[in-house]
C-alpha positions as CSV (number, residue, x, y, z in Angstrom):
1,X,-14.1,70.2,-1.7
2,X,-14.5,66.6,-1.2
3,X,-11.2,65.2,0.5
4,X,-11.7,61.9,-2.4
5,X,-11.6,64.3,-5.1
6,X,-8.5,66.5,-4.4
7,X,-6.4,66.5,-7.2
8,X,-2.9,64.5,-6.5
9,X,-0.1,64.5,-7.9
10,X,1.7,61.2,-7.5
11,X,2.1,58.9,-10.5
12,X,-0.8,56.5,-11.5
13,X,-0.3,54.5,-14.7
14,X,-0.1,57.2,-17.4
15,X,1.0,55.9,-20.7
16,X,2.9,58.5,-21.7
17,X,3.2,58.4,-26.2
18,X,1.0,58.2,-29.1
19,X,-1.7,55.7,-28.9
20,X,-4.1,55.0,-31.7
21,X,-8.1,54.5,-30.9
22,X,-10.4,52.6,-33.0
23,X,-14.3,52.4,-33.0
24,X,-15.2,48.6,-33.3
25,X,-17.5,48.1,-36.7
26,X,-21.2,48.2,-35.8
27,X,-23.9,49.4,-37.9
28,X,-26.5,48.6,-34.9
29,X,-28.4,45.3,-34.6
30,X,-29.2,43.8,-37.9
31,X,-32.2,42.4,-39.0
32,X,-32.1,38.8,-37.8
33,X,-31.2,40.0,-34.9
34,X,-34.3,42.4,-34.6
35,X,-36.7,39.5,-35.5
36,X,-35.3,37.1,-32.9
37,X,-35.8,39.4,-31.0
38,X,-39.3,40.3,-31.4
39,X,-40.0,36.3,-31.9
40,X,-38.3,36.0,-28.2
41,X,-40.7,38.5,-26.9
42,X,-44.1,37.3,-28.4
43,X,-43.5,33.7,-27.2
44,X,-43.9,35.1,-23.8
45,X,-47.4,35.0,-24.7
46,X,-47.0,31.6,-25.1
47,X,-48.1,28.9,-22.8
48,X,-45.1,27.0,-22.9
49,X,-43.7,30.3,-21.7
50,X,-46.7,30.0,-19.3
51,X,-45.5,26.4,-17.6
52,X,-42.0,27.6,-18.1
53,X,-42.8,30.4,-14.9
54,X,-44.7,27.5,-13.0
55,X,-42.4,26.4,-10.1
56,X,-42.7,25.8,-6.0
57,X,-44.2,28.7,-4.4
58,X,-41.7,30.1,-1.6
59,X,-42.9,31.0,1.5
60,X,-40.4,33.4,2.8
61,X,-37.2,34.5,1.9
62,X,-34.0,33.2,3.2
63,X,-32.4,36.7,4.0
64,X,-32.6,40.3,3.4
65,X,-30.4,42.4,2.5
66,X,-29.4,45.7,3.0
67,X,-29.9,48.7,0.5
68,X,-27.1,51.1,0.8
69,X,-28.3,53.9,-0.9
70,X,-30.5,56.7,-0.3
71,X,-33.2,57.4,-2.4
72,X,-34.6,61.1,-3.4
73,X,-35.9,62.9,-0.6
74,X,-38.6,65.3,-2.8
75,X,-39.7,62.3,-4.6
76,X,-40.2,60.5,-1.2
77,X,-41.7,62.8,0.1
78,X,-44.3,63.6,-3.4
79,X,-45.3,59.6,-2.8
80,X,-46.0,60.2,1.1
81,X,-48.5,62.6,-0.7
82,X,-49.9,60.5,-3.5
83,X,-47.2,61.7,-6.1
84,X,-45.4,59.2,-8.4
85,X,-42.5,61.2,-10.0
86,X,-39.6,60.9,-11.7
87,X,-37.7,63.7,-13.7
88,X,-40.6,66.2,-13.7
89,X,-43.7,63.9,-14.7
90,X,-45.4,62.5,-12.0
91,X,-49.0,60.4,-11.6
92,X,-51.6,59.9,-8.4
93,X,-51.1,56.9,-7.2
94,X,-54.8,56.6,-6.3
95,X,-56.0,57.3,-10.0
96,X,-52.7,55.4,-11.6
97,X,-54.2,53.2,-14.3
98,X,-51.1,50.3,-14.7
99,X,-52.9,48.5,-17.4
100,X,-54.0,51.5,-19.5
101,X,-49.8,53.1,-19.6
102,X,-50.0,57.1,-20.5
103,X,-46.7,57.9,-19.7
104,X,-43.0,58.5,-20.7
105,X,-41.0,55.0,-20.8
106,X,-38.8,56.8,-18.5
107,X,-41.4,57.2,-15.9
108,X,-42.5,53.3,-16.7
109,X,-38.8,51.9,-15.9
110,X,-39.1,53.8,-12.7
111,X,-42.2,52.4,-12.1
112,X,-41.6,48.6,-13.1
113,X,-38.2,48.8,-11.7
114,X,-39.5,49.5,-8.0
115,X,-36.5,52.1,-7.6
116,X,-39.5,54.5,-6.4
117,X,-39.3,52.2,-2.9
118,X,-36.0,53.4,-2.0
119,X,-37.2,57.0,-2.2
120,X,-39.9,56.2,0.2
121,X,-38.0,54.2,2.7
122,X,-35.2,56.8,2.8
123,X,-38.3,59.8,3.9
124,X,-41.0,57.7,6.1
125,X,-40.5,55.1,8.6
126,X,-42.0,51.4,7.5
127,X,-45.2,52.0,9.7
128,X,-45.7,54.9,7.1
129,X,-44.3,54.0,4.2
130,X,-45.6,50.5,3.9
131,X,-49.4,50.9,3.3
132,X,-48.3,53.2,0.2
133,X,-46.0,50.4,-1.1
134,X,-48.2,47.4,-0.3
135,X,-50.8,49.4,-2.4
136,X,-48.7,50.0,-5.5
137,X,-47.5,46.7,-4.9
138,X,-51.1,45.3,-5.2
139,X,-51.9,47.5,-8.0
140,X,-48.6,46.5,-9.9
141,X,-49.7,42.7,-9.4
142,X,-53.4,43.1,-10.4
143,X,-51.8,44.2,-13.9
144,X,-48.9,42.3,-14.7
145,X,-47.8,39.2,-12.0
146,X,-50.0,37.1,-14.5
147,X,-49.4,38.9,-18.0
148,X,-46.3,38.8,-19.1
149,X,-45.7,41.9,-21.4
150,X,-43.5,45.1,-22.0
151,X,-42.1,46.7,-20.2
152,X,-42.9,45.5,-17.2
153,X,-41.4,42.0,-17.6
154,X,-38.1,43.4,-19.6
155,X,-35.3,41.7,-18.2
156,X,-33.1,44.5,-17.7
157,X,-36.4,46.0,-15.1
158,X,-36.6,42.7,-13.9
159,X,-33.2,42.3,-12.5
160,X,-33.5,45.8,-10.5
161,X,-37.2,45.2,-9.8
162,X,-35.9,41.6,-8.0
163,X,-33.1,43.4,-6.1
164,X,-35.1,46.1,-4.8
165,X,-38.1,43.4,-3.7
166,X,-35.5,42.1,-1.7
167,X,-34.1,45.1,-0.4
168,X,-37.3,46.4,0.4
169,X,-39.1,43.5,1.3
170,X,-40.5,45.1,4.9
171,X,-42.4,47.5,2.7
172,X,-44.5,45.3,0.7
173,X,-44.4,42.2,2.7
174,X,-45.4,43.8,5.8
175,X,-49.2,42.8,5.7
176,X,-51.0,40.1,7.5
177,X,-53.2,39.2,4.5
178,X,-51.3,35.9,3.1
179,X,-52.9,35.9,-0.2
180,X,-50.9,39.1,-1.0
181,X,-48.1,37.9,0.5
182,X,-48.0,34.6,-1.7
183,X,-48.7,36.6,-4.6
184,X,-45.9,38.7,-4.0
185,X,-43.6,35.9,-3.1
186,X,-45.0,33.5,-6.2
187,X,-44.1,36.7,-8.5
188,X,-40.6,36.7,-7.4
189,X,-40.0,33.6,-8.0
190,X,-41.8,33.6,-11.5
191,X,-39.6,37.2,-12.3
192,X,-36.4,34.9,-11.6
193,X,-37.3,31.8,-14.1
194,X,-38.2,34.6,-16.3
195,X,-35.3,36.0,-16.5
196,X,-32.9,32.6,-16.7
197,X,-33.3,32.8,-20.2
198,X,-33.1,35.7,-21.4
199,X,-30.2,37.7,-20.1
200,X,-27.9,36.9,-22.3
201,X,-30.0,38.4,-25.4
202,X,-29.9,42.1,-24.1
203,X,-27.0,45.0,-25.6
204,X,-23.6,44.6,-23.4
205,X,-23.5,47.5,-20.2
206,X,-26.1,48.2,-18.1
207,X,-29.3,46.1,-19.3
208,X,-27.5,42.7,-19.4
209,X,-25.3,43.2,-16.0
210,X,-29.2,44.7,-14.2
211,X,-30.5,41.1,-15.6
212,X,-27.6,39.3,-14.2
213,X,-27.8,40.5,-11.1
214,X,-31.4,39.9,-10.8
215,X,-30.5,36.5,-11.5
216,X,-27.6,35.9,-8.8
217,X,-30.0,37.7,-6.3
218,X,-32.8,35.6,-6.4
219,X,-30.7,32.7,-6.5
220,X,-29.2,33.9,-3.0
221,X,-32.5,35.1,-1.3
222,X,-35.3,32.4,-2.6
223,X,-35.1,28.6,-1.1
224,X,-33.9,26.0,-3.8
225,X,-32.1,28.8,-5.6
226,X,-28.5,27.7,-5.7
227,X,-28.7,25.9,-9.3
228,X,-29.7,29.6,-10.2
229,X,-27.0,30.9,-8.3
230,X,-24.1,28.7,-10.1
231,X,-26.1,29.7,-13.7
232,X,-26.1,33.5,-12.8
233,X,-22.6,33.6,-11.7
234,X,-21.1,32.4,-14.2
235,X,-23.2,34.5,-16.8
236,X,-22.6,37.8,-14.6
237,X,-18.9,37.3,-15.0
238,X,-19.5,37.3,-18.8
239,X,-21.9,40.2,-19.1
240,X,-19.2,42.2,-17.0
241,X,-16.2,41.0,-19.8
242,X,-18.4,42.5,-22.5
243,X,-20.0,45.2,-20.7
244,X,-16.6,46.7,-18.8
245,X,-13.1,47.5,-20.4
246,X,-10.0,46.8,-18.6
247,X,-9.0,49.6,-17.0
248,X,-12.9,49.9,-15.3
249,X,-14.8,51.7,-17.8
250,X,-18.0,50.9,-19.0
251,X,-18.6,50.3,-22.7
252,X,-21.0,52.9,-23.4
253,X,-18.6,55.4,-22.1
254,X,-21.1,57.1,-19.9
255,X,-20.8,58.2,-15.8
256,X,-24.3,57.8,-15.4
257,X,-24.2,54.3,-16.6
258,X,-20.8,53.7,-14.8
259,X,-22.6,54.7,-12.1
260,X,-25.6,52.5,-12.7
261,X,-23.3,49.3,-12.5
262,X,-21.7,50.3,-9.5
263,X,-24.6,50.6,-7.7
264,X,-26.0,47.4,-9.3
265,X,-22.9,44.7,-8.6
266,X,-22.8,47.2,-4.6
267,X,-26.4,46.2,-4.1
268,X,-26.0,42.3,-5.0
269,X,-22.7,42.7,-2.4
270,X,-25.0,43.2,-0.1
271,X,-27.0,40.2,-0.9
272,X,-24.0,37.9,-0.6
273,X,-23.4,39.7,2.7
274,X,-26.8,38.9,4.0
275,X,-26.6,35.5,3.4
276,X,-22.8,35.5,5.1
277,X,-21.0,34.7,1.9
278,X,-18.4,36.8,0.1
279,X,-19.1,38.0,-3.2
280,X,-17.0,36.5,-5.9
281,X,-14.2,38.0,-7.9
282,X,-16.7,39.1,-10.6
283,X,-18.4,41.7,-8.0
284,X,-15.9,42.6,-5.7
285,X,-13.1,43.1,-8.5
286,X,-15.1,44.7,-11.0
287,X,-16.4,47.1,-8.2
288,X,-12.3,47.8,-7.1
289,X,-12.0,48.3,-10.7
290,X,-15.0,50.7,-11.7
291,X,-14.7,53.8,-9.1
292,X,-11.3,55.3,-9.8
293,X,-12.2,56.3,-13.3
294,X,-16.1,57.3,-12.2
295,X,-13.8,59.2,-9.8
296,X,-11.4,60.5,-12.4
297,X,-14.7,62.2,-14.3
298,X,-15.1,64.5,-11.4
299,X,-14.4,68.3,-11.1
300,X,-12.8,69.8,-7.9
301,X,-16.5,70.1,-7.0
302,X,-16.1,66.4,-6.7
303,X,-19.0,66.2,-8.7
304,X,-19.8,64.5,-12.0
305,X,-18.9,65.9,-15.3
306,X,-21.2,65.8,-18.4
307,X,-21.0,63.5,-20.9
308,X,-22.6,60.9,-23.1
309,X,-25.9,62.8,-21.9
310,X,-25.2,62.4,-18.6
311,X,-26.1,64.8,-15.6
312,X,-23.4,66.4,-13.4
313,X,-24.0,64.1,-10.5
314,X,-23.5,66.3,-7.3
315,X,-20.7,65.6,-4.7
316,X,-23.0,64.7,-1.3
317,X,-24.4,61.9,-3.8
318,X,-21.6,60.4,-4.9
319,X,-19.7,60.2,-2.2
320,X,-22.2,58.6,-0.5
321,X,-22.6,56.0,-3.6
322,X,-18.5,55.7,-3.1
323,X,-18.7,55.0,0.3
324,X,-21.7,51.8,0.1
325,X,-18.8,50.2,-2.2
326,X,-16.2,50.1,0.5
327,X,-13.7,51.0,-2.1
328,X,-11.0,53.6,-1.3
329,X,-9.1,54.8,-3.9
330,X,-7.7,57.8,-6.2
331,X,-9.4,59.1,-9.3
332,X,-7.8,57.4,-12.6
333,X,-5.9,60.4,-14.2
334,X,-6.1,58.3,-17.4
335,X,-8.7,55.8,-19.1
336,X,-7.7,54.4,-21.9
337,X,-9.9,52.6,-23.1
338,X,-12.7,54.0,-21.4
339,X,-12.2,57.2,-23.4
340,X,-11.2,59.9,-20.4
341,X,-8.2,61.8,-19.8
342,X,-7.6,63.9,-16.5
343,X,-5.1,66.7,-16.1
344,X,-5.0,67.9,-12.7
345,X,-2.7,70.4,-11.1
346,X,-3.3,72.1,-7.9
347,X,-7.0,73.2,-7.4
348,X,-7.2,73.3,-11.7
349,X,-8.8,70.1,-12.9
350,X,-9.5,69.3,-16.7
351,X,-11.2,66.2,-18.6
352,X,-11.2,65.1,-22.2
353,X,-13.1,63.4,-24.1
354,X,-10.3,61.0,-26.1
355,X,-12.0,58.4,-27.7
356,X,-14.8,57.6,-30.7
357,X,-18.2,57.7,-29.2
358,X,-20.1,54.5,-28.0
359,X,-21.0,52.0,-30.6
360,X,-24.9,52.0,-31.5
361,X,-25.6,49.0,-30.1
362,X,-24.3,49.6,-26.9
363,X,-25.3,53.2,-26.5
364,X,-28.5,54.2,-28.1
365,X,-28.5,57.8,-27.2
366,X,-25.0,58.4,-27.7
367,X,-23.5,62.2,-28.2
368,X,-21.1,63.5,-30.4
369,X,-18.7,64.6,-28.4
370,X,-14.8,63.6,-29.4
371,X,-12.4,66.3,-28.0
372,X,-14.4,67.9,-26.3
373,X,-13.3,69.1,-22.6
374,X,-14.4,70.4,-19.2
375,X,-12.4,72.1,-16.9
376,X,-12.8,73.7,-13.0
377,X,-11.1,75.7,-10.6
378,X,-12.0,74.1,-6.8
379,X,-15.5,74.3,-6.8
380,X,-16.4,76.8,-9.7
381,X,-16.8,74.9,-13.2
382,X,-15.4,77.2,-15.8
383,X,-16.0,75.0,-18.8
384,X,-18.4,72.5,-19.4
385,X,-20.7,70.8,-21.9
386,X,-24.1,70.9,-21.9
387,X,-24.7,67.5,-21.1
388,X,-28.4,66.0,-20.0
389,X,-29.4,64.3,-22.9
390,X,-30.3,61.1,-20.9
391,X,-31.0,62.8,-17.6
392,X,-33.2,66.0,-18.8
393,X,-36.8,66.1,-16.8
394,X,-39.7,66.3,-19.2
395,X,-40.4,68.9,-19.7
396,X,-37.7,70.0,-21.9
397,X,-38.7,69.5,-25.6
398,X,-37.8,66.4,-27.6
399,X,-35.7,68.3,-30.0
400,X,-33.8,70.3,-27.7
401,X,-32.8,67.1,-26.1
402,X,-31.7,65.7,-29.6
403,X,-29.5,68.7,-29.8
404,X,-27.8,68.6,-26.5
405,X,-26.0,64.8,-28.3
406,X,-24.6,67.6,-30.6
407,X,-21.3,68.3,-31.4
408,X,-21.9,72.2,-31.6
409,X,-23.6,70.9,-27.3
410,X,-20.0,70.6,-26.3
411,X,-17.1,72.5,-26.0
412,X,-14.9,71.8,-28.9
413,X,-14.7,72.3,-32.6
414,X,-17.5,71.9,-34.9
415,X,-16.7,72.3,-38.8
416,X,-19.6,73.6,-41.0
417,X,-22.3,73.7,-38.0
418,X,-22.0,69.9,-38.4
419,X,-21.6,67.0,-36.1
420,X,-18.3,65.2,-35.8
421,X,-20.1,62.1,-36.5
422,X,-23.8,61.7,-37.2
423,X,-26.7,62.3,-35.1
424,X,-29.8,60.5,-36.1
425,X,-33.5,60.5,-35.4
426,X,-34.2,57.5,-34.1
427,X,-31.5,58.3,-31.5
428,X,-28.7,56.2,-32.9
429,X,-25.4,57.4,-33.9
430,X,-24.2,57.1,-37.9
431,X,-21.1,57.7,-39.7
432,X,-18.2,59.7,-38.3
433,X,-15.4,59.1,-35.7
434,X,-13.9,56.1,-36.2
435,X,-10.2,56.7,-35.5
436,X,-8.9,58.8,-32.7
437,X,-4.8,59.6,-32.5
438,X,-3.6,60.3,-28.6
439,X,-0.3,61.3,-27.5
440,X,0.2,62.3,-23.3
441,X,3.2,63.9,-22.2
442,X,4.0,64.4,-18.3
443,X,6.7,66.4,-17.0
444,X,7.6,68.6,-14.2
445,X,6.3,71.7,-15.8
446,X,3.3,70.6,-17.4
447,X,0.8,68.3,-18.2
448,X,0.4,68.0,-22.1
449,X,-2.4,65.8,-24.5
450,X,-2.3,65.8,-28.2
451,X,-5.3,64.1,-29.5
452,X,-7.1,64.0,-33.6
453,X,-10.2,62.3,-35.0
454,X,-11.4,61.2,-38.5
455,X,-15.0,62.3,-37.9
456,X,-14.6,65.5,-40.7
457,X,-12.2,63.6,-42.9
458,X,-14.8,61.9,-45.7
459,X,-17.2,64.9,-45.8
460,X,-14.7,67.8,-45.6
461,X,-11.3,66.5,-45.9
462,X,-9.9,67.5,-42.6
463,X,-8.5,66.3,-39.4
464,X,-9.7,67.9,-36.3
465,X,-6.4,67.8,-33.7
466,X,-6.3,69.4,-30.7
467,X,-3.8,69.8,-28.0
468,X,-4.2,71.1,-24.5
469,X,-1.2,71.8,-22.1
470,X,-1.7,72.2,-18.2
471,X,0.9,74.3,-16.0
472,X,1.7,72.4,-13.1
473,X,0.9,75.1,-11.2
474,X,-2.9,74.5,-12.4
475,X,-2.9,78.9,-13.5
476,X,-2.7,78.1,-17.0
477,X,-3.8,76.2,-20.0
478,X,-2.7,76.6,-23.6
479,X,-4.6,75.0,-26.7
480,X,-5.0,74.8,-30.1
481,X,-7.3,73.6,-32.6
482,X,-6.1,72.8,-35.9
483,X,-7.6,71.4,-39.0
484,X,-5.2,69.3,-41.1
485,X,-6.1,68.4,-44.7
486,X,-6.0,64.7,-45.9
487,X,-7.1,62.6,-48.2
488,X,-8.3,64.1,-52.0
489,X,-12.1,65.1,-50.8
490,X,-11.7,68.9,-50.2
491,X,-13.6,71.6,-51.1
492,X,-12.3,74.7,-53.1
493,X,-13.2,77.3,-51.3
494,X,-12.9,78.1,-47.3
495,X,-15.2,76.4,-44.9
496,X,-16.5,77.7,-41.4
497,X,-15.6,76.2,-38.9
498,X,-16.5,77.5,-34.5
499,X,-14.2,76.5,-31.8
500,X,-17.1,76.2,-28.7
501,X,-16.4,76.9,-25.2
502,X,-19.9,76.6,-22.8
503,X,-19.4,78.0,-19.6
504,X,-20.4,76.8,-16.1
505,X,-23.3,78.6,-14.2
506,X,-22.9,81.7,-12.7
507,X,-19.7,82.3,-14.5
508,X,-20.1,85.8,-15.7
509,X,-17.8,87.2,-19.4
510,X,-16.8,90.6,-20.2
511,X,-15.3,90.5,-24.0
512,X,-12.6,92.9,-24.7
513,X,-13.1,95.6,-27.2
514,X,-10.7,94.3,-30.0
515,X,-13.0,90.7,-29.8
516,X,-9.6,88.5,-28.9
517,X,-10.5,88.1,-25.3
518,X,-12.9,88.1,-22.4
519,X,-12.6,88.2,-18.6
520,X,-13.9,84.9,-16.8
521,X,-15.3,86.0,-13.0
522,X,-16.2,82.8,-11.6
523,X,-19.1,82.2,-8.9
524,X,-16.4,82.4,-5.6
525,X,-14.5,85.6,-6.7
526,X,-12.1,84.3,-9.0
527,X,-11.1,85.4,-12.4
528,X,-9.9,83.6,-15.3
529,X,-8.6,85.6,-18.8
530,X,-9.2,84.1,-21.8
531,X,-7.4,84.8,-25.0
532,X,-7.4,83.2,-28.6
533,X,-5.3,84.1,-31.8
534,X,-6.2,83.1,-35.8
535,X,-10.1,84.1,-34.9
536,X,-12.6,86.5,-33.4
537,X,-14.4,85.6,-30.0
538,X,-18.6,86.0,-29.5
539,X,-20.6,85.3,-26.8
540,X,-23.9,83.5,-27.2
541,X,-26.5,82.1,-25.1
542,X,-26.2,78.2,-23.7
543,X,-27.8,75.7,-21.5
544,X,-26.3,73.6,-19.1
545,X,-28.8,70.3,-17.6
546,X,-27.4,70.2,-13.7
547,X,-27.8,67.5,-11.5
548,X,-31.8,67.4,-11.8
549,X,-32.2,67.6,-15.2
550,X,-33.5,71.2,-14.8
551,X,-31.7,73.5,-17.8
552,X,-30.2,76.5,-16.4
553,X,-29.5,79.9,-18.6
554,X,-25.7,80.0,-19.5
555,X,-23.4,81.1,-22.2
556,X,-20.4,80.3,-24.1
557,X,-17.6,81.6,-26.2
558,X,-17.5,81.2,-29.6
559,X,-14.3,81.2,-31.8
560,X,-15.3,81.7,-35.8
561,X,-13.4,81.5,-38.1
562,X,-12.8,79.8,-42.2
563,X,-10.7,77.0,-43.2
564,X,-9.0,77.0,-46.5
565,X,-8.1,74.1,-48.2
566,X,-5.1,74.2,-46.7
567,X,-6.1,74.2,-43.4
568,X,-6.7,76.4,-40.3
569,X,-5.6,76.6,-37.2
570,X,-6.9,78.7,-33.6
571,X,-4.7,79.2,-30.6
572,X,-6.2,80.1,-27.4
573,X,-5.6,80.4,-23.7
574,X,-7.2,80.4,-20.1
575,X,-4.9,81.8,-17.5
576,X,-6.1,82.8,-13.9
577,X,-5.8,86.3,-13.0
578,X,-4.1,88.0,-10.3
């Protein structure tokens, strides 16, 4: 286990007591909103958009920075053989046809974005590596440095394309022909007046900080740029208000994208350090801010947990991510407003999910997840969700990837095979979750949370609450799901409810006879018992999306059961054995 993620024990800012959470109204972007936006986007066309790009050409670069991160070592090493991949698609890069797109806009953001260089910088020495870029590179401009269009000129890909042209500039500025080099040059400095006016328009998180940062970057690196630096700056430090809570969560209330804006306001660090300058408040603080609770999301693994679709970002990775930001510090036991709670006792860790999911606008492929918890003993995950839903490689159908948002995709209470609050089509979230009721109590014998939500209230007329107590000697925790009846909308007769509990991989079950319980042998040797009263125990099949968006065979326990009208309630518990 990671030394950064051992569980400790010393105090660091619980709020012990009730606390009341409440989703901000947002019904997505409205319809004025939408057509300004499409009107912004078709004036590109335009040729006042046209003389708007026009602008000195630079001849060099005033410094380069530093990337700090290592790229993908199979994907590297696919490109050093012709292979453009990302998440299990892939192109020839010799037969790759930029201005005739037949791919995934998953594959296009990694191809516009120019994240691709990092992987082959990280596997082949520049001698090596710089032909293949300089010949992407070419191909990339032969398409798009004079036509600006989706995606490649989105202002979210534009930002990380700038940053990693900078990083990466003795890849694809390498060559001695010095009409490429000028194009390349000219088209960084066209990206960056591109982008001056646009930033602002994109959702709050990680589209509108990856523009920002763009912005500041160029105004560091290209001559003439400190009028853009000032501008960028100062609207930086406002995308970060909007786009990260107080206590160093991100808004959308994903890891990955915590993760994302880490390594974003890291690699524009490294731009301030390679002109000799020290990043303002708005990087450095926000970076000090954002890792203790990315680092209170991990498992004793000291890898990622799964949620908002993300994957279970491995331990070698993100220490190494950690490390680039120079920021030593202790995993946040409690994010308030970023949504997590971590119980930790001895080599037992557990996470919650205590908040309302992300709003629409700010999380597009949101999941359903409220209440739901993971939970690990060392390195063996014993509970988990199934997670992926962003992070799944393609090869995993469209509808299974819809139903890992689900609420019946994570492991807690789903009433009438329905979502806590709405899944939709076109990947949004709708009606459900609006109010979540938290109460945390420490003491020296145990670690307890007692959290509800709304999202079954107006259909069904009852309150989920659960409430999860930790031993402080991390061999045992207690919970119990209850649903509470309010309001006048109930129905007459009982309805089904399943209390979900997915299990890590390799954890192997063996259900007792009389269906109340099941031995737990976890991947090292260990063995956890779990019992439940008020309802029978199955086992079914699962899927859990690990850290390369591969699914892997698992299974889960289910808890069935009825609710009256007057409500229903399941106690269970996990203990370790001998």
């Amino acid at each position: 286990m990671s030394d950064r993620a051992k569980p400790d024990t010393a105090a660091d800012g619980i709020e012990q007591g009730k606390r009341l959470i409440r989703l901000g109204s947002d019904k997505g972007l409205s319809l004025a909103e939408r057509l300004s936006e499409r009107f912004a986007r078709l004036t590109w066309r335009t040729p006042i958009h046209g003389l708007r790009l026009r602008g000195r050409y630079p001849l060099k670069l005033i410094a380069v920075p530093d990337d700090p991160f290592l790229g993908d070592v199979r994907r590297g090493h696919a490109l050093m053989k012709g292979m453009l991949t990302i998440a299990g698609e892939g192109r020839p890069i010799e037969g790759i046809k930029l201005a005739h797109p037949d791919w995934s806009p998953r594959f296009a953001e990694h191809l516009h974005s120019f994240a691709w260089l990092r992987d082959l910088s990280t596997v082949a020495p520049r001698a090596q590596a710089a032909p293949i870029a300089e010949y992407l590179m070419q191909k990339w401009l032969d398409a798009h440095a004079d036509h600006v269009t989706e995606p490649a000129w989105r202002h979210d890909l534009i930002g990380r394309r700038i940053l990693f042209w900078a990083a990466h500039a003795p890849l694809i500025l390498s060559s001695t022909d010095l009409v490429y080099r000028s194009a390349v040059l000219n088209c960084f400095a066209r990206s960056a007046r591109h982008i001056d006016r646009g930033a602002d328009k994109l959702p709050a998180g990680v589209p509108r900080v990856a523009s920002w940062c763009g912005t500041v970057a160029a105004g560091l690196l290209v001559p003439g740029g400190d009028p853009r630096r000032t501008i960028g700056e100062a609207g930086l430090a406002k995308a970060i208000a909007t786009s990260v809570f107080e206590d160093g969560g991100t808004v959308s209330r994903s890891p990955a994208a915590q993760l994302d804006i880490v390594m974003l306001l890291t690699m524009l660090a490294n731009c301030y350090a390679a002109r000799r300058i020290d990043a303002p408040v708005a990087v450095a603080g926000t970076l000090a801010r954002m890792v203790p609770p990315l680092l209170g999301v991990t498992h004793g693994d000291g890898g990622l947990s799964s949620w908002q679709g993300s994957v279970p970002v491995g331990v070698e990775r993100l220490d190494q991510i950690v490390a680039a930001t120079g920021v030593r510090k202790r995993p946040l036991k409690q994010s308030r407003d970023w949504g997590y709670q971590r119980l930790a006792a001895q080599k037992t860790v557990v996470i919650v999910d205590a908040a309302p999911p992300p709003i629409a606008r700010l999380m597009h492929t949101g999941c359903a997840s409220t209440l739901a918890f993971e939970m690990s003993d060392g390195p063996a995950r014993i509970v988990v969700n199934c997670g992926g839903a962003r992070g799944a490689v393609a090869q995993v159908p469209a509808d299974v990837v819809q139903g890992l948002r689900s609420t019946a995709a994570h492991s807690t209470l789903t009433l009438a095979d329905s979502n806590s609050t709405a899944v939709l089509p076109d990947g949004a979230l709708g009606k459900g979750v609006r109010e979540v009721e938290l109460a945390r109590e420490e003491s020296d014998a145990a670690s307890r949370i007692e959290a509800s939500h709304d999202g079954y209230a107006r259909r069904f007329g009852f309150v989920h609450r659960r409430q999860l107590v930790l031993t402080s000697d991390g061999r045992e925790l207690r919970g119990e799901d209850m649903l509470l009846p309010t309001g006048r909308r109930r129905k007459a007769g009982p309805t089904p409810f399943a209390v979900r509990f997915h299990l890590g991989s390799g954890v192997q079950v063996s259900p007792t006879a009389d269906g109340m319980a099941a031995l737990l042998r976890l991947p090292g040797g260990a063995a956890w018992q779990f019992r439940c009263k008020g309802a029978m125990i199955a086992v079914e099949s699962s899927l859990w999306i690990d850290e390369g968006g591969r699914p892997q065979p698992t299974q889960q326990l289910v808890v069935a059961g009825e609710a009256p009208p007057g409500g229903a309630n399941v106690s269970w518990v996990l203990k370790r054995a001998g």
